[in-house]
N, C-alpha and C positions, 0 to 999 in steps of 0.2 A: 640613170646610168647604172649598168650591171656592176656586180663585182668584179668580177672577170674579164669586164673590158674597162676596167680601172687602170690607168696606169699611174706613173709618179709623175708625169708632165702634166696631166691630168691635176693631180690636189695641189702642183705647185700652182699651178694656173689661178685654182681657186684660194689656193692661200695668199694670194702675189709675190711670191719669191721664185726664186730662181727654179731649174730643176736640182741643182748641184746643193744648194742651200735645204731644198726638201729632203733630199739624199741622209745629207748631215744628222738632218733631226731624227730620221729613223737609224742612224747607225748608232745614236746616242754619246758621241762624244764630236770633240771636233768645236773649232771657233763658231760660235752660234748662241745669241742669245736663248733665256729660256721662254720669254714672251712669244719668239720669233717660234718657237718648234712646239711650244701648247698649239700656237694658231693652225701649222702644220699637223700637226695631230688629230686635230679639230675637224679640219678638212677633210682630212682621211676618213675618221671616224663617220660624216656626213655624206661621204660619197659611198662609202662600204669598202674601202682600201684596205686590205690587210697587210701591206708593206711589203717592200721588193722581193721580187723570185731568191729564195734563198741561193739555189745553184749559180744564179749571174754574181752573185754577192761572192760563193764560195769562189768561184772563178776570178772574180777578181783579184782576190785574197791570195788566189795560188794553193788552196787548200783547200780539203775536201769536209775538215771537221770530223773523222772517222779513224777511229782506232780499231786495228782490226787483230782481233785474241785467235789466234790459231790455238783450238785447245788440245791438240795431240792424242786426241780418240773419241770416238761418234759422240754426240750429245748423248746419245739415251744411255750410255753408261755415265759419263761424265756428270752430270745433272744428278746420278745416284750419289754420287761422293759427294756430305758435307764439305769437306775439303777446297773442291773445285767450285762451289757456292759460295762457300765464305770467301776466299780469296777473290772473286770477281766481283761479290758486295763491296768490298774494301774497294775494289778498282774503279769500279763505277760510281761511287761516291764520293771517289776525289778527279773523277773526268766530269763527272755534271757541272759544280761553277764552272768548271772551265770552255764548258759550251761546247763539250766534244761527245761525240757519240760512239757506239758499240756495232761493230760486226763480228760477229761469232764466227769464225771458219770452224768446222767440224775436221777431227781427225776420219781415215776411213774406218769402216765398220769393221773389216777384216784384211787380209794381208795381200790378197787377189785382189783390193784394189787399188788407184795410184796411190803412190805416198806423199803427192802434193796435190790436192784441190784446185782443180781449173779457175777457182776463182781467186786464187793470188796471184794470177797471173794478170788479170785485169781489172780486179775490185780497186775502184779508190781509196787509197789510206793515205792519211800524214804520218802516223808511223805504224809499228805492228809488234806486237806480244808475243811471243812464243814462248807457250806455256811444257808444258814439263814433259823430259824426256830428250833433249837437246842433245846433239854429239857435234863433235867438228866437221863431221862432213853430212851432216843432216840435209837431204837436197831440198828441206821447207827452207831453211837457212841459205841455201845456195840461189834459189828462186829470190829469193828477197835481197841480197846482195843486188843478183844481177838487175834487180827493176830500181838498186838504189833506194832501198825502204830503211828507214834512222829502223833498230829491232831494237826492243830490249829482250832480253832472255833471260827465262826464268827456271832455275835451279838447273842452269844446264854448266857448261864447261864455259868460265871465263875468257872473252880471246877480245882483243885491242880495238875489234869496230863497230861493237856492241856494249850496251849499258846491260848489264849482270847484274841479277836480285837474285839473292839464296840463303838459305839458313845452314846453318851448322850443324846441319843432319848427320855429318861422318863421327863428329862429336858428340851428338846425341845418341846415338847405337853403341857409342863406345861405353857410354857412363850406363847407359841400358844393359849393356851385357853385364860389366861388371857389376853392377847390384845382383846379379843371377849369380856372379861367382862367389860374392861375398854371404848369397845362400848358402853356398854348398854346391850349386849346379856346376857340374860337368858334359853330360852328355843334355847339349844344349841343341834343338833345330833348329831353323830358321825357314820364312816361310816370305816369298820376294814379294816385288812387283813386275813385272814382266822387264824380260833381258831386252826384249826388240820389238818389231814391228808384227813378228811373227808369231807372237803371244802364246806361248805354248804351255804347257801344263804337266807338271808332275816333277820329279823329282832330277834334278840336274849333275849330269856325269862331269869329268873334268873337261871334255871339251868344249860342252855347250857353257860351263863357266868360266873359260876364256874369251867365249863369243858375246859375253855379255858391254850391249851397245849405247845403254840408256842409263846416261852421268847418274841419274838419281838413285838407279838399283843399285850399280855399283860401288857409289860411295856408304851407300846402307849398308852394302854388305863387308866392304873396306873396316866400316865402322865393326861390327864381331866381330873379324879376324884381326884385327889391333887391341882386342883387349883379351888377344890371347885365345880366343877359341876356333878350332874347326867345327866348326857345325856338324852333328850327325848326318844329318841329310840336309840339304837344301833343293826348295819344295820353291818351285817354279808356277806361279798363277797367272793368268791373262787379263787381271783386270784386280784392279784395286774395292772390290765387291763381298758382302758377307758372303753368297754362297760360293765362293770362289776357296776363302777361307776355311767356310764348313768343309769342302770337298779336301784340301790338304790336311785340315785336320784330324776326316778320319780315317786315311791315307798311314800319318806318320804314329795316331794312335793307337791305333787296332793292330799294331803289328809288336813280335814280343817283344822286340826289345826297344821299345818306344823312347821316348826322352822323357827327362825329369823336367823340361824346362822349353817352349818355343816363342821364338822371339821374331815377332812379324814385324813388315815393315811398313804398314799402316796399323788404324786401328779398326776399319772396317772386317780387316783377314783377320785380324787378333779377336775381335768379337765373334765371325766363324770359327772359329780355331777354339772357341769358349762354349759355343753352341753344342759342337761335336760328341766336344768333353762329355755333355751332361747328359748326350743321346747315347754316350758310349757307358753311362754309370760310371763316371769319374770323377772327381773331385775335383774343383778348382781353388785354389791351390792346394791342398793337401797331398792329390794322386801327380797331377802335373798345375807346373808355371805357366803363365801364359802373357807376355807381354808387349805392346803396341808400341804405335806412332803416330801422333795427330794432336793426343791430346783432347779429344773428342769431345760432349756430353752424350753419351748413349743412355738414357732412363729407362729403355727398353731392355736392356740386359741385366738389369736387376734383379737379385740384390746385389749383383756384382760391379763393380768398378776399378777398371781399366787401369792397372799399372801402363805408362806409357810416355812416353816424349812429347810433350807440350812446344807445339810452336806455335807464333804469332800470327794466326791467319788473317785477321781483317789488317793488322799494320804490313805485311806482306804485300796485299793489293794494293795499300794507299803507297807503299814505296815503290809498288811498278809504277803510280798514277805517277808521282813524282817523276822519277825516270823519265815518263811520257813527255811530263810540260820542260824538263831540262832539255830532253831532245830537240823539242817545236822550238825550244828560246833560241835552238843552235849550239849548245853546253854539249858537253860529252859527262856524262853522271861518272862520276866514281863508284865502282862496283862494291855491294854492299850483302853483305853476310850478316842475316840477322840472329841472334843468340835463343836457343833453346834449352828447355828444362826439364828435369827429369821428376814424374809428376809418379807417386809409388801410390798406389789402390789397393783394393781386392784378391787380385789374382794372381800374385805373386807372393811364394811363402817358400818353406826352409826345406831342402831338397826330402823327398821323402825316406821313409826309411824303409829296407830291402824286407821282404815279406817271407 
């Protein structure tokens, strides 16, 4: 007999048990001796059984075993951020015992297309991730309401029917600025992550930083102006990317009256922003500061090392995992703010002196 025309009525026949008793010993728990499910197993193994269709099993269940990470911008950037790697290591390593799997929804590539992927409208998930970028009226978050999906949400704005995971990033920028003023620095930049979906580029007027739509930017940027500084310029990027960085960096450097000091808000831009410097014959730190967010290891940028905001990335994804199995239990998670640190390198030193 084939594999594939194997069925479970089939090895219970040949084990002499029931079909329901065969069932048992492939689900692995359940009233069943162990003599009774070796035999069943046995059988299986002799006839080429691989064990029930997974789907009928999920069906049963009412669940699909699928978590599905809306990562809020195309893979081929995404995939470039350590960032968004390490945090879905963490995530995926605490959904494997748990027997749950991964669906990746990509953000779009550009702003011409929808802002929600046809396939959260009909992919199966037990729950769903929404990773960074989150606002109140985000229509990923409205799609997932209206199909009834448990969400957790990640670094976005906390609200009552969602589990929230975030770090203390508006507190991080703040202790980050302030070691810059405790340089000496004044005429301080800043250098974002994109306001919106529109990902636009260059330097931001007062009104487009009112329009600013994505909880993360703006609590980064909350974060400087709480410890007292207007920024010189703030330098608008579309994508959390070194050459994105480079390009602001040599934007707000080449020009005469540059800053003493720019404060990014990753550390992929802060490494651009480092690059520039050195294309430009500058000095880091001596001519300009330059300081990040992530926390990084870049060995590539040596011999320099990243002044910058240390946050928890692998315990990050294991507390979305978390989230996740609270959800499935039927638990509403208590929203969690995880603590970051202000980690002082290379690239940041005592305001320079007027030439």
């Amino acid at each position: 007999m084939s594999a594939q025309r194997t069925t479970l009525a089939d090895v219970a026949a040949s084990a002499g048990v029931s079909v329901s008793t065969a069932s048992l010993a492939f689900s692995g728990s359940g009233p069943i001796a162990e003599a009774t499910r070796s035999r069943v197993l046995e059988a299986a193994r002799s006839l080429g059984y691989a064990g029930p269709n997974p789907l009928g099993r999920q069906l049963r269940r009412g669940r699909s075993g699928i978590v599905g990470v809306i990562m809020g911008d195309a893979l081929r950037r995404a995939f470039r951020d350590p960032v968004a790697v390490q945090v879905l290591d963490g995530l995926t390593s605490t959904l494997g015992p748990l027997g749950l799997g991964v669906l990746l929804v990509p953000g779009p590539n550009d702003p011409s297309q929808p802002a929600v992927d046809p396939l959260l409208e009909s992919a199966a998930m037990d729950v769903a991730v929404q990773m960074w970028g989150g606002t109140t009226d985000d229509p990923v978050l409205g799609m997932l309401r209206r199909r009834g999906t448990p969400t957790v949400l990640v670094e976005g704005t906390p609200q009552p029917d969602v589990a929230a995971i975030g770090i203390d990033d508006h507190g991080g920028m703040t202790e980050l600025t302030q070691h810059l003023l405790t340089l000496g620095h004044t005429r301080i930049a800043t250098v974002t992550l994109p306001f919106d979906r529109d990902r636009r580029e260059g330097p931001a007027d007062r009104a487009r930083l009112g329009a600013i739509s994505w909880e993360i930017t703006r609590r980064r940027l909350a974060g400087v102006t709480d410890a007292g500084v207007t920024p010189t310029v703030v330098y608008e990027t579309p994508a959390s990317l070194v050459e994105n960085g480079a390009a602001a960096g040599r934007a707000l450097l080449s020009a005469a009256d540059r800053p003493t000091a720019v404060v990014c808000q990753s550390d992929l831009l802060a490494s651009g922003v480092v690059l520039a410097a050195r294309e430009l014959g500058l000095r880091v730190p001596q001519d300009v500061s330059v300081a990040g967010f992530d926390g990084l290891d870049l060995p590539w940028l040596a011999p320099d090392v990243l002044t910058s905001v240390a946050q928890p990335l692998a315990e990050k994804g294991a507390a979305i995992g978390e989230a996740v199995a609270e959800l499935l239990a039927g638990r509403a998670p208590e929203p969690r703010v995880l603590p970051v640190r202000l980690r002082t390198g290379t690239t940041t030193g005592p305001v320079p002196r007027r030439r």
